[in-house]
N, C-alpha and C positions, 0 to 999 in steps of 0.2 A: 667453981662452975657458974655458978651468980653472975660474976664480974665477967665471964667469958661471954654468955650467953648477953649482955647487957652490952658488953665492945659490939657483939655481932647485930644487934638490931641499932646500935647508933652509925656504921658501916653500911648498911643497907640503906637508913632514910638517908643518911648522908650521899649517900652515889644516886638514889632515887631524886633529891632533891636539885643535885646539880646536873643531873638528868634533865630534869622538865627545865632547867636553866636554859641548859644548853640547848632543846630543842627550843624554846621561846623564839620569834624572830626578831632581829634589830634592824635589817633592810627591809622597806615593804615600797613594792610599785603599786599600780593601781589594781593589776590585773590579779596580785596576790593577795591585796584587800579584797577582790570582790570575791576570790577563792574563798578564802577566809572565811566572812562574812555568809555564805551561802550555803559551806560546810559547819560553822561552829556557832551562829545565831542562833540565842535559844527560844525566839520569836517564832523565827522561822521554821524549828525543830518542833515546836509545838505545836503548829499548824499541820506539819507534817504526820505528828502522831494522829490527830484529829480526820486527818485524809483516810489513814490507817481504818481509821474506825470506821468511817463512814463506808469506805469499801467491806469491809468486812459485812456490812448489812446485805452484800449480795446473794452470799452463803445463803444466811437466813430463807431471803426470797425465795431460792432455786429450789427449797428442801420439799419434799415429797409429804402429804399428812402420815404424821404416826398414825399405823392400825392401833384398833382397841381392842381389848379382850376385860367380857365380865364372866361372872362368875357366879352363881345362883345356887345354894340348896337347901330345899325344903324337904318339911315333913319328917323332921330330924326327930322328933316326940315321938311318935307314933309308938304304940303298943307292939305291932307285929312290929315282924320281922322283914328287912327288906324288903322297906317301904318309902325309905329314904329315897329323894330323888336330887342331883347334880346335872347342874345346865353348867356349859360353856359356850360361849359366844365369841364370836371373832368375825369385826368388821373393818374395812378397811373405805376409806372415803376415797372416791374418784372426783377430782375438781373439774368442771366446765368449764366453759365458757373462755377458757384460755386465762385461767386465774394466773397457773405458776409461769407462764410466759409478760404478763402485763405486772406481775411484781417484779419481777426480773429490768423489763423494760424500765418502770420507774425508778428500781435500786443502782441500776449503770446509770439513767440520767443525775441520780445525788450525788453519784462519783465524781460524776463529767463537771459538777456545777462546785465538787469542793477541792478538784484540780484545779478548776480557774483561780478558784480563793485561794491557793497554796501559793498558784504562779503570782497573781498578786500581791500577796503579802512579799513573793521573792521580788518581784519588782520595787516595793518601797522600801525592803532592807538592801538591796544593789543602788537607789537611788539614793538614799542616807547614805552610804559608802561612799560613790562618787561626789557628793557634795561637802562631806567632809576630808573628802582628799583634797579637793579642788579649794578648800579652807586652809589645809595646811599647805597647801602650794602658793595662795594668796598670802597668806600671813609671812610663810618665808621670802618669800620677794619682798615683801614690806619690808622685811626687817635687813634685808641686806642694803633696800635703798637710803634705810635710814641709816647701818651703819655706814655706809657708803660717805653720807652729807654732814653726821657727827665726823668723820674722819678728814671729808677739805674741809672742812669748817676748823676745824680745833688745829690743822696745818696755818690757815689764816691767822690763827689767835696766837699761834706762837711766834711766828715771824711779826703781829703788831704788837705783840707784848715784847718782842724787842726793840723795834722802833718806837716804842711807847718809854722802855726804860731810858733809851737813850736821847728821848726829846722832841723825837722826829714829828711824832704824833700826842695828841693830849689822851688821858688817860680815859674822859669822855667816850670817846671814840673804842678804846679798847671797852668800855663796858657794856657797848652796846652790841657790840661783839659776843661778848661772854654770854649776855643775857641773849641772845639769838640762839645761842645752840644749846640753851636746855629745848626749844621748841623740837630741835632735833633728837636730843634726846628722849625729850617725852615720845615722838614719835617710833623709836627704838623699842621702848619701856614697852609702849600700848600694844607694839606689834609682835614682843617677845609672850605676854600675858594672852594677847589672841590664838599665836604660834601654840602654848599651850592646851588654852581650851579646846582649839581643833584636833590635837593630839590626843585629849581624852575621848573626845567623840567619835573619832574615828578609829579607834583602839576597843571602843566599849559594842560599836555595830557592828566590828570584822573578828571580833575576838578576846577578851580580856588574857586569857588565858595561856594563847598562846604569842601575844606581842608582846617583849622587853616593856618595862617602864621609859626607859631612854631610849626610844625608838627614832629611826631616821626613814623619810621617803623619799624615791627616786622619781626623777622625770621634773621637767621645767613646765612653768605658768607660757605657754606661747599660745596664739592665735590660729584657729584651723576654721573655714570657714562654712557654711550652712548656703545648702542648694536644692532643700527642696519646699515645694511648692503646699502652700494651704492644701487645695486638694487632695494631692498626695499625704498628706497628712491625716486627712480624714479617711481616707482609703486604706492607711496601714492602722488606724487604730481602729477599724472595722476589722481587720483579719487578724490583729493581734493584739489588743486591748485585754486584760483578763475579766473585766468588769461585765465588759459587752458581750465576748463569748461565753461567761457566768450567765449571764442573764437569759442567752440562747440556748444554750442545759435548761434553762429554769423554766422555758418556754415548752420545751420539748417533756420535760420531768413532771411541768401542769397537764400537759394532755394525755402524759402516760398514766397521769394517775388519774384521770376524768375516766380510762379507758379501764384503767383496774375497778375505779366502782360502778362502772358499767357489768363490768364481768360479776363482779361480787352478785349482781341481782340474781345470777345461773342461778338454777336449783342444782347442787351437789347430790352424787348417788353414794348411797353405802350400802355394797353388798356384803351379805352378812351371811356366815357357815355355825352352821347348831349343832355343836354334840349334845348328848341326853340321856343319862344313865339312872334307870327310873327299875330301882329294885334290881333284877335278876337281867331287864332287857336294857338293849342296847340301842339308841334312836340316834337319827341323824337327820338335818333338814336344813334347807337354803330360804335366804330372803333378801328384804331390801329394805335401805330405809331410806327417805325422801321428803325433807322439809318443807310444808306446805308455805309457801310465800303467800299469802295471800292478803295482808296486810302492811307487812315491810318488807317493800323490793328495793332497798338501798336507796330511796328517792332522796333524803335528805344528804346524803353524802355524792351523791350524782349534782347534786342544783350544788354544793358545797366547792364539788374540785371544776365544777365549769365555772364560778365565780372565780375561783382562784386562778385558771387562767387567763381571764379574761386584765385580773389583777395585774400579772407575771408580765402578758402582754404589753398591758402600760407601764410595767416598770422598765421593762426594754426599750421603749421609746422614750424613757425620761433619763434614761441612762446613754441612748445616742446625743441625747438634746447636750446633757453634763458635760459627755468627753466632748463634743467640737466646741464648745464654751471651754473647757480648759486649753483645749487646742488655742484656741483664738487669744485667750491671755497669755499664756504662754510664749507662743510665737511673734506678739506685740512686744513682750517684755525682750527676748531675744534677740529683735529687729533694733530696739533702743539699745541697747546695751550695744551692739554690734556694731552701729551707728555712733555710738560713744568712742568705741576701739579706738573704728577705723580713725575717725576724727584726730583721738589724740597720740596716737603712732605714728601717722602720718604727715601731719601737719605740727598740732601745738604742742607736744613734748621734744620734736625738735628743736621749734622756734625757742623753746624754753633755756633749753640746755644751749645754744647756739647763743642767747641772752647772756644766760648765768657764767660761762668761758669768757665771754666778749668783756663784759663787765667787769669780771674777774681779773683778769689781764692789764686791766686798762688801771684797775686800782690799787695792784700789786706796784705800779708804779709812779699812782699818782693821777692818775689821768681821769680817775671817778670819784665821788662821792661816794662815801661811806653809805646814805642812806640809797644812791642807787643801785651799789653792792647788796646789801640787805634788802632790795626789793625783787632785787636779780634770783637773789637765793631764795627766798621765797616764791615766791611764782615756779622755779623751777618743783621746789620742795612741792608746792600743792598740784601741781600739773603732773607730776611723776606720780603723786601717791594717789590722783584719779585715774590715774591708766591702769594700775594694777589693782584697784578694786573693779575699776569697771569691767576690766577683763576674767575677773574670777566673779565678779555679777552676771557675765556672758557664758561663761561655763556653769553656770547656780541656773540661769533660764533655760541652758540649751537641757542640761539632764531631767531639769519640770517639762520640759518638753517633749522628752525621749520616754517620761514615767507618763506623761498624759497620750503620747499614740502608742505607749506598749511594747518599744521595743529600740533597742541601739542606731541613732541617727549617723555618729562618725566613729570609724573603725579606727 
């Protein structure tokens, strides 16, 4: 029975384990990282729970005072008889002044301002996602252009390592050869080792959990281009920023509570019901009870929460000044990189690659120097491997861009 019960629980982790296997993913686009990422971030799930809570302070607000009830009896000693006397009291406090409505008000504005912070924090774990996809997209291009140039490189080395064995060529010449395409390899090496590192980062933001160790991502490093204007950029991270509309809860959340300790000054009523069972008779009686303010009417927490809006206030205007200053780096960075692109797509990775052929061509038969061959390759080498940085530097400014007004620039 032992052994049986011992097969049944190694059966079970065993199908549970190739279970969570099998649902791990090994494809991932972008749009399933940011799923991911937004679903299974425990950043983001923390912020979450904290939302939770904070809403939950509404409850509180909304809640009515508990009535009281005491309880009183004397004259418990007494010699005679039924003489003993029992009070009960039962009050119930009515709040002015529009208390339970101005707590209320201020407990939806803490909502309002730890929504913004939730959308927030989702904003910088979707921006970490996108710029580590857009790292693993950079590093694989890199690494294809470098196997790319290890592989006509090492086709050259073998056709002058036989013109080399047969005389054609001095061996000089073949080592200069040889020693040129470790630069290509190194270049392979650096971009297999980046390729990595992007894979962990972009696996640890969207998910550890649920993506393979040896994972692959879809979609190519291409150029899409940016059409809008400064302005409009201030314009959308005014309506959609979560920082700015945090700030505007916090705005509204300082006056709600200036307006609660206004209200707190009310005097509260508590009317109050007396039973009174005094010996043999039976008594009953109504009252009131009514805190004399007359020395503390809430003034120090009234001068307290109109400081603090007056604070809130200027924090909202230091936080407009923040996001169009990230705006303006951002979109400087953007423009240069962009500027970068066009430059070397257009113009000098052709001229390059147009060089390194011509060259090539010409030396396969004699027609070139060796060292203008090796300068052909290189040039092309460093022109190709600036266009795919720059272009994955252009996709790294455009999503600082898109995290600095708040919201998706290209669909």
């Amino acid at each position: 029975m032992d052994r049986f019960i011992f097969f049944i629980i190694c059966v079970v982790f065993f199908t549970a384990t190739v279970g969570n296997a099998q649902d791990r993913v090994t494809t991932l686009s972008l749009e399933e990282a940011i799923a991911l990422a937004t679903r299974e971030n425990f950043t983001l799930r923390a912020a979450q729970f904290d939302y939770q809570a904070t809403r939950a302070n509404e409850i509180t607000a909304g809640l009515i005072p508990n009535p009281a009830l005491s309880y009183m009896a004397e004259q418990l000693g007494e010699p005679e008889k039924n003489k003993d006397q029992h009070t009960f009291i039962l009050g119930q406090v009515i709040e002015t002044g529009g208390k339970r409505g101005r707590r209320l008000d201020s407990a939806r504005a803490a909502t309002r301002v730890a929504g913004h912070t939730v959308a927030g924090i989702q904003q910088q774990i979707v921006f970490q996602t996108k710029k580590a996809y857009s790292d693993v997209l950079t590093s694989k291009a890199a690494l294809d252009l470098a196997d790319q140039n290890v592989k006509s490189l090492g086709e050259i080395e073998q056709i002058q390592r036989l013109r080399a064995n047969k005389g054609d060529i001095s061996e000089l010449e073949l080592l200069r050869i040889q020693v040129q395409q470790f630069a290509f390899q190194r270049d392979a090496a650096d971009a297999r080792q980046s390729l990595q590192a992007a894979k962990i980062a972009l696996r640890a933001v969207s998910g550890p959990d649920r993506i393979a160790d040896d994972y692959d991502v879809t979609g190519k490093l291409d150029f899409r281009d940016f059409t809008f204007s400064r302005l409009d950029l201030y314009n959308l991270a005014r309506a959609n920023r979560p920082d700015i509309r945090a700030a505007e809860a916090g705005r509204e959340r300082a006056q709600a509570d200036n307006n609660l300790a206004r209200a707190n000054a009310w005097w509260d009523i508590t009317p109050q019901l007396e039973y009174r069972k005094d010996g043999k008779f039976d008594s009953y009686g109504v009252g009131v009870s009514v805190p004399l303010r007359v020395f503390d009417r809430n003034q120090g927490e009234i001068a307290r929460t109109l400081a603090d809006a007056r604070r809130v206030d200027a924090t909202y205007q230091a936080t407009i000044i923040q996001a169009q200053s990230e705006i303006d780096t951002a979109f400087g960075a953007m423009l240069t990189e962009r500027q970068k692109v066009t430059l070397l797509s257009g113009t000098y990775v052709p001229k390059a690659q147009q060089a390194r052929q011509t060259v090539e061509f010409a030396y396969r038969r004699g027609g070139a120097s060796l060292l203008d061959f090796l300068d052909a390759q290189r040039s092309y080498r460093e022109t190709s491997l600036d266009y795919v940085r720059s272009l994955g530097n252009y996709w790294t400014a455009l999503y600082q861009l898109e995290l600095a007004v708040g919201g998706s620039l290209i669909k």
